[in-house]
C-alpha positions, 0 to 999 in steps of 0.5 A: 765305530770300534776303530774310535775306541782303539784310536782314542786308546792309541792317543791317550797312551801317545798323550801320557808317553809324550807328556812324560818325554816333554816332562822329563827328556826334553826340559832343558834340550829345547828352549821354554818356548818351544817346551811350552808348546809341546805341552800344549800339544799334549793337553789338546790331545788329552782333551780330544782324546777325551772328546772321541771316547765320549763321540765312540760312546755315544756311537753306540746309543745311535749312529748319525752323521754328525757324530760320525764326522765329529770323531773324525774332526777330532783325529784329524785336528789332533793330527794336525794340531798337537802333530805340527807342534810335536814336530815343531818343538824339537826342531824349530821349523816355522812352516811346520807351526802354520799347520797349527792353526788348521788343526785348531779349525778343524777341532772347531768344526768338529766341536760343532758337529758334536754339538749338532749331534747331541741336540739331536740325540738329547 
């Protein structure tokens, strides 16, 4: 799954881009809540980034569904997660942090997939 790896390299360089722009053009424009939840967005997409080069990775050893779906699960809750909060912070938009929670789900069930993935492949 070729499309993991330049996903995987488009979040990491958005997670670092971000990160910098939260670090250095947002503190002291927002307030320390809504910075830390910005930062929140970008560690949870570090870490998912993370997850789907490792899901890309072993893609190529054996592709099963499982590891298939938790790739996905893993863009989309990065999507919804860190997306909502990015959006969220700046602005202030309550209904937009509802989203938040869904995104989290999602990574919980893409976490399982990977670990039903890996029991079959190890």
């Amino acid at each position: 799954m070729k499309v993991f790896f330049i996903i995987s390299a488009i979040y990491g360089f958005l997670a670092v881009a971000l990160g910098a722009f939260g670090a250095h053009g947002l503190e002291g424009k927002i307030s320390e809540k809504a910075l830390d939840a910005w930062e929140k967005a970008v560690k949870y997409q570090m870490f998912h980034t993370g997850a789907l080069l490792v899901v890309s990775i072993l893609l190529l050893k054996e592709q099963t569904g499982s590891l298939v779906a938790a790739g996905w699960l893993f863009v989309i809750g990065t999507l919804l997660f860190s997306g909502s909060l990015y959006v969220y912070a700046p602005t202030g938009i309550k209904s937009l942090a509802m989203i938040t929670p869904i995104g989290g789900v999602v990574f919980l069930i893409g976490w399982i997939c990977f670990g039903l993935a890996v029991s079959k492949l190890f």
